[in-house]
MDAnalysis code that builds the backbone (N, CA, C; Angstrom):
import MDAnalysis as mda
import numpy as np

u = mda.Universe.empty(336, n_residues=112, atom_resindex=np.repeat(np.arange(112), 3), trajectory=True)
u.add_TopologyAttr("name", ["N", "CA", "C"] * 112)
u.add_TopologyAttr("resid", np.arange(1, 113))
u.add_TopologyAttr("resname", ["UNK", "UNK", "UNK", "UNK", "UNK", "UNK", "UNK", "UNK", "UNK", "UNK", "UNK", "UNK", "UNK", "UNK", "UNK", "UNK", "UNK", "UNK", "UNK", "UNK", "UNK", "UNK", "UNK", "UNK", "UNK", "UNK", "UNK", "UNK", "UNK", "UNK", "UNK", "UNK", "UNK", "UNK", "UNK", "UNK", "UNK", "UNK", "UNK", "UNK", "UNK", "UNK", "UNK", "UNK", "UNK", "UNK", "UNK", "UNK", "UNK", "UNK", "UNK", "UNK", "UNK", "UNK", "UNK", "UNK", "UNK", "UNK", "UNK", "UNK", "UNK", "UNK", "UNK", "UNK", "UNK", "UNK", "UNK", "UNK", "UNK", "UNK", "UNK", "UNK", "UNK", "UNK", "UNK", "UNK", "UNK", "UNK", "UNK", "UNK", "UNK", "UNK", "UNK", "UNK", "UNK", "UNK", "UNK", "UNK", "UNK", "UNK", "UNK", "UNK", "UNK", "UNK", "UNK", "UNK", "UNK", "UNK", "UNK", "UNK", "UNK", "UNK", "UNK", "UNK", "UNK", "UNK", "UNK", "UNK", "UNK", "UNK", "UNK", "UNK"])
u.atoms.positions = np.array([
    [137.717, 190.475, 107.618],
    [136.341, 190.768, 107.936],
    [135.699, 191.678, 106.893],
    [136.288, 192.813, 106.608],
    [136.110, 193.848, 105.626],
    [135.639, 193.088, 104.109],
    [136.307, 191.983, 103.847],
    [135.998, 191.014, 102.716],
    [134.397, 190.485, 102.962],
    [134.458, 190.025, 103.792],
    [133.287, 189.209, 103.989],
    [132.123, 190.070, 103.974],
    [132.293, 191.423, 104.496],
    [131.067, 192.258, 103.874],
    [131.017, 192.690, 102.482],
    [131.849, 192.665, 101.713],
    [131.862, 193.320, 99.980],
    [131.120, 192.451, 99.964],
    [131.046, 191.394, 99.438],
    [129.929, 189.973, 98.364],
    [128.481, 190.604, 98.914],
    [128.169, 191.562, 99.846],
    [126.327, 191.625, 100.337],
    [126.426, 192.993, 99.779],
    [126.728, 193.682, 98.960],
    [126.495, 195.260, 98.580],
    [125.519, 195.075, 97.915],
    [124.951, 193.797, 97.726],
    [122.813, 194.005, 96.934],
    [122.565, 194.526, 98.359],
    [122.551, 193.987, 99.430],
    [121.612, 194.487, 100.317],
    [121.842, 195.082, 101.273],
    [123.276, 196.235, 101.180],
    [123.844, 197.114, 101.790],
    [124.033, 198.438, 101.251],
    [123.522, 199.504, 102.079],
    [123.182, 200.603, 101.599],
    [124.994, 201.640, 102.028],
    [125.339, 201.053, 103.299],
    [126.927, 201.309, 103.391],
    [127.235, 200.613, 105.162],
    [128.438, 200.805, 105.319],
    [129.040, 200.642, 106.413],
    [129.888, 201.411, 107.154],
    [129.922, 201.503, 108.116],
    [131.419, 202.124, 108.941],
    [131.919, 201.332, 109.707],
    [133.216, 201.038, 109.571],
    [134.015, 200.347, 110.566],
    [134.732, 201.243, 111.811],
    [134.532, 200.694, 112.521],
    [134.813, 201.304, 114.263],
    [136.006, 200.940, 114.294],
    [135.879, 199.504, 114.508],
    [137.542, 199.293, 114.692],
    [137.850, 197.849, 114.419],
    [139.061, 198.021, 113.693],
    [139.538, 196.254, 112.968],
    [141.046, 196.452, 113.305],
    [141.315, 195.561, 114.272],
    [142.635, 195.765, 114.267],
    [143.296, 193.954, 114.374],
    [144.292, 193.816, 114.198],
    [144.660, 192.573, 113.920],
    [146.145, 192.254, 114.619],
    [145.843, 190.792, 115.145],
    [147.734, 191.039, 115.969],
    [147.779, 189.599, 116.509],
    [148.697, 189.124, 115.722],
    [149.090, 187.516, 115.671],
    [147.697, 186.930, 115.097],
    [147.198, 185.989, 115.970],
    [146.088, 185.032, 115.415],
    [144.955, 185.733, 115.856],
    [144.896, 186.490, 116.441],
    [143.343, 187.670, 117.452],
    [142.753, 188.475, 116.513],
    [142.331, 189.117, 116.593],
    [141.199, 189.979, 116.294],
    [140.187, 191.106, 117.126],
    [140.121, 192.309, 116.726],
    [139.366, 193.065, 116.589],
    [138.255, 193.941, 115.663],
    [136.967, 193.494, 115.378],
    [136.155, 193.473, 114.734],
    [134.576, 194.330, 114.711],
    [134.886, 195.708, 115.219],
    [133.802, 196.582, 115.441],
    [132.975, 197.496, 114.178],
    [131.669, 197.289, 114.052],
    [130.975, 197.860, 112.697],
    [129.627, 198.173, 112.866],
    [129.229, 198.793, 112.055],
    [127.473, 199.229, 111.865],
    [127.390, 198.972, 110.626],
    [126.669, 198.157, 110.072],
    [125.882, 198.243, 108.861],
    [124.873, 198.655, 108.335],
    [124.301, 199.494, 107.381],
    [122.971, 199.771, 107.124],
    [122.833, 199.188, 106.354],
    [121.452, 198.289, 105.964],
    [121.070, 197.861, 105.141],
    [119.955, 198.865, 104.346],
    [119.876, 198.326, 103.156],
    [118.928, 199.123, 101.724],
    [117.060, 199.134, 102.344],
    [116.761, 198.258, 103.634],
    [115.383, 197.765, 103.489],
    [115.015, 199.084, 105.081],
    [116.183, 200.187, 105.182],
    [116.335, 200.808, 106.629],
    [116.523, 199.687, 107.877],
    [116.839, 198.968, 107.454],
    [117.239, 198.267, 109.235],
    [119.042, 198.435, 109.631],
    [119.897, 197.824, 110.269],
    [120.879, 198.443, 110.401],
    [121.447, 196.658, 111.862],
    [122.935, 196.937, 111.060],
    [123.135, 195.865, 112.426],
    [124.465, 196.047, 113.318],
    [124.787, 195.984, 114.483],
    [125.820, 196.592, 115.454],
    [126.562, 195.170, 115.087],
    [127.613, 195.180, 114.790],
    [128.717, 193.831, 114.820],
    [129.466, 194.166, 115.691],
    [129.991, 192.864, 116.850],
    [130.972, 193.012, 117.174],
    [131.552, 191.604, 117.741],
    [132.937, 191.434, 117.094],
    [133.281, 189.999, 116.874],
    [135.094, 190.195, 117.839],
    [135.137, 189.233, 118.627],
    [136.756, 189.573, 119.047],
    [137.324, 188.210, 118.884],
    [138.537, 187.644, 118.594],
    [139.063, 186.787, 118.980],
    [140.453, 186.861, 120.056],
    [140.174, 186.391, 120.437],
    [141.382, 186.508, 121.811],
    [142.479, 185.546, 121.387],
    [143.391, 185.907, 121.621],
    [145.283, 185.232, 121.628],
    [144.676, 183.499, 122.387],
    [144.085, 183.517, 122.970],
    [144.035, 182.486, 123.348],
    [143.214, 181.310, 122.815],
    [142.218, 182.007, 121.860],
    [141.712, 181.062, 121.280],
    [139.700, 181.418, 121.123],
    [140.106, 182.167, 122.221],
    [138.419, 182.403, 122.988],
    [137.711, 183.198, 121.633],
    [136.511, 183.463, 121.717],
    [135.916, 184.361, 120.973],
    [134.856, 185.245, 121.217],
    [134.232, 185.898, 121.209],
    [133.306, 186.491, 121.782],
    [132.884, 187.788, 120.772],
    [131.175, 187.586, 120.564],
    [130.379, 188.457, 119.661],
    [129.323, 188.722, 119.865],
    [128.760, 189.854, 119.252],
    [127.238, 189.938, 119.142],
    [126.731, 190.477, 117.973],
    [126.110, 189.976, 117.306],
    [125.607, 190.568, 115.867],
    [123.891, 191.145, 115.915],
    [124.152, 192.307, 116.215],
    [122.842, 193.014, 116.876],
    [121.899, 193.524, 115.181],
    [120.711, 193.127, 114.626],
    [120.111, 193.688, 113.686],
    [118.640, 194.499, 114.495],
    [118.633, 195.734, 114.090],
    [117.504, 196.545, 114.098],
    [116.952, 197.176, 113.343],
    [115.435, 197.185, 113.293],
    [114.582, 197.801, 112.444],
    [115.166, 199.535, 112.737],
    [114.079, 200.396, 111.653],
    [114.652, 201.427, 111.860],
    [114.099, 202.350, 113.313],
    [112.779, 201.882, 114.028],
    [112.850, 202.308, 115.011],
    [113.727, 201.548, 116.356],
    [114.397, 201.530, 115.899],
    [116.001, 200.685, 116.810],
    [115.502, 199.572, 117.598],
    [113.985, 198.902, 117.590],
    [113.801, 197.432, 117.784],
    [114.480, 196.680, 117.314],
    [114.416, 195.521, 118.560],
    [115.602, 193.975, 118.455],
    [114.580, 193.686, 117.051],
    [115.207, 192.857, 116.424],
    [114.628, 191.785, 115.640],
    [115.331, 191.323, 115.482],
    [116.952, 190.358, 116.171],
    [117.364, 189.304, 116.657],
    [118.930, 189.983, 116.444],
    [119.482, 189.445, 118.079],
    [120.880, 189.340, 118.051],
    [121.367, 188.153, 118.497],
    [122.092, 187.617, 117.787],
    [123.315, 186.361, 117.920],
    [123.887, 186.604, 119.160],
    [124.555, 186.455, 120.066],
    [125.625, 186.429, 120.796],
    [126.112, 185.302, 121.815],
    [127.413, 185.622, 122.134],
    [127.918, 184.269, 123.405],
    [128.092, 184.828, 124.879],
    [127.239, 185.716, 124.973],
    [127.795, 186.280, 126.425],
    [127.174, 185.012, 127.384],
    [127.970, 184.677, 128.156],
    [127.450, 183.541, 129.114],
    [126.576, 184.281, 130.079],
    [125.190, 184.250, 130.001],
    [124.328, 184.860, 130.718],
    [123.100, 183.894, 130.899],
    [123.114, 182.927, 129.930],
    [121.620, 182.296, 129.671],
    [122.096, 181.035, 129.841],
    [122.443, 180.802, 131.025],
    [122.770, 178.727, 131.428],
    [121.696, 177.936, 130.928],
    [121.236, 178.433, 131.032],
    [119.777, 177.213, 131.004],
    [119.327, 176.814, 128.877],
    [120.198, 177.583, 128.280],
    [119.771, 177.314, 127.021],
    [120.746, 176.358, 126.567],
    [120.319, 175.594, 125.863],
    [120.897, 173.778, 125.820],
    [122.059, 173.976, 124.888],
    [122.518, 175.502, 123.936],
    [123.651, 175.359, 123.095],
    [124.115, 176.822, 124.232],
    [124.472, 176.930, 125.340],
    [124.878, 177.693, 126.110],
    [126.444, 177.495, 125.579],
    [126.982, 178.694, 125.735],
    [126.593, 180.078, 125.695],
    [125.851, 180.800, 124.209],
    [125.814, 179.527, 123.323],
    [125.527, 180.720, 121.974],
    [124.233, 180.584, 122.044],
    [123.366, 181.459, 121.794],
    [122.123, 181.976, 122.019],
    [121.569, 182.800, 120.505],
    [120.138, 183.112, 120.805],
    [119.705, 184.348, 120.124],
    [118.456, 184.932, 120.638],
    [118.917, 186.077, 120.820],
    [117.722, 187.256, 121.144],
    [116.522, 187.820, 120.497],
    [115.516, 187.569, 120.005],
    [114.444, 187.804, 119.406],
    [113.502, 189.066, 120.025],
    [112.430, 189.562, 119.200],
    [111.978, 190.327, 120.322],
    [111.014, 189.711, 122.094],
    [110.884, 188.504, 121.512],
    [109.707, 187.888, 122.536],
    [110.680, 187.056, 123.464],
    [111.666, 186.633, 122.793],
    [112.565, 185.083, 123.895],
    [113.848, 185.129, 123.271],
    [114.549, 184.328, 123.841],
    [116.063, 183.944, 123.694],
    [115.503, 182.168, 123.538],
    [116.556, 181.872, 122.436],
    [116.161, 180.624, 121.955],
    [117.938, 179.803, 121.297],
    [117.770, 178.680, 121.168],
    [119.125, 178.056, 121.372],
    [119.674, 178.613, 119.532],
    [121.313, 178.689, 119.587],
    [121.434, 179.170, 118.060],
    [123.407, 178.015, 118.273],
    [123.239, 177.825, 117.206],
    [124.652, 177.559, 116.869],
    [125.630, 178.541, 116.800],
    [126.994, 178.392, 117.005],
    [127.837, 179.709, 116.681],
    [128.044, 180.154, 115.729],
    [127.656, 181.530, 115.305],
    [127.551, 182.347, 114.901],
    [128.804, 183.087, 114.279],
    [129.132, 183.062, 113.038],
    [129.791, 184.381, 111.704],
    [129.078, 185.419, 111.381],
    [129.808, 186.474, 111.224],
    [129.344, 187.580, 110.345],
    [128.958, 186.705, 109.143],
    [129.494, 186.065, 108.507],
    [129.288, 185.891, 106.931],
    [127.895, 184.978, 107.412],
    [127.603, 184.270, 108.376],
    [125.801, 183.482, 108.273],
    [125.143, 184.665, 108.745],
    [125.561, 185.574, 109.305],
    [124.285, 186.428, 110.027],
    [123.742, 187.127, 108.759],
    [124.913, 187.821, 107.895],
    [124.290, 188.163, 106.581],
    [123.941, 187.364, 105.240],
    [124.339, 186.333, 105.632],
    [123.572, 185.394, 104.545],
    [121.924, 185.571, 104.998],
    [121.914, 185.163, 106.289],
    [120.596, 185.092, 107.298],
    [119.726, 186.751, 106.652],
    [120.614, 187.934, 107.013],
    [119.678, 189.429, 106.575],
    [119.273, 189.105, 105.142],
    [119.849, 188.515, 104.460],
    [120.193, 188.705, 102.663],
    [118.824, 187.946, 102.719],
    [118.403, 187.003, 103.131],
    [117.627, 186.007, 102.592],
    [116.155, 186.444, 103.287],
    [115.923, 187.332, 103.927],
    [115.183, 188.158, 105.171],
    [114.608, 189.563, 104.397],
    [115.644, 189.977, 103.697],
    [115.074, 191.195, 103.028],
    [115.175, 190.880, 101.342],
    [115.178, 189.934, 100.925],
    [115.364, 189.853, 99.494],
    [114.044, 188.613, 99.147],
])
């Protein structure tokens, strides 16, 4: 995971990792990013032993407004790529599943 953020240091001002821990095929994947333009994004990516996955890639301006998070929490049945979603400030709207490495391709191309 740590890889996949080096290649965006144009449009990363720094990071802290919370927590990455790793064990068999799973994953643990917790972070804050700041970006160079003041916005900032909450990652958090798990993979489960079993296969499952579950994330949310939260980006906010600097007064800590949504301006869109990715995630799969099964909450929104009714959206036609259920469970993966995205949060905007106005609606939740259908999204394909979601990487760290597209969400920041997605910021890169947003602030550059």
């Amino acid at each position: 995971m740590i890889s996949i953020i080096e290649p965006f240091t144009e449009i990363i001002d720094s990071y802290e990792i919370h927590r990455y821990r790793q064990y068999g095929g799973a994953y643990e994947f917790v972070a804050v990013v700041q970006f160079n333009n003041n916005t900032e994004s909450y990652i958090k990516d798990y993979l489960f032993l079993n296969g499952e996955r579950k994330y949310s890639f939260h980006w906010q301006d600097k007064q800590n407004k949504l301006i869109r998070r990715w995630d799969n929490s099964p909450y929104h049945k009714k959206i036609e790529t259920f469970p993966f979603h995205l949060h905007t400030a106005n609606c939740i709207e259908n999204s394909k599943p979601m990487t760290l490495k597209k969400v920041l391709e997605f910021i890169k191309k947003q602030i550059l």
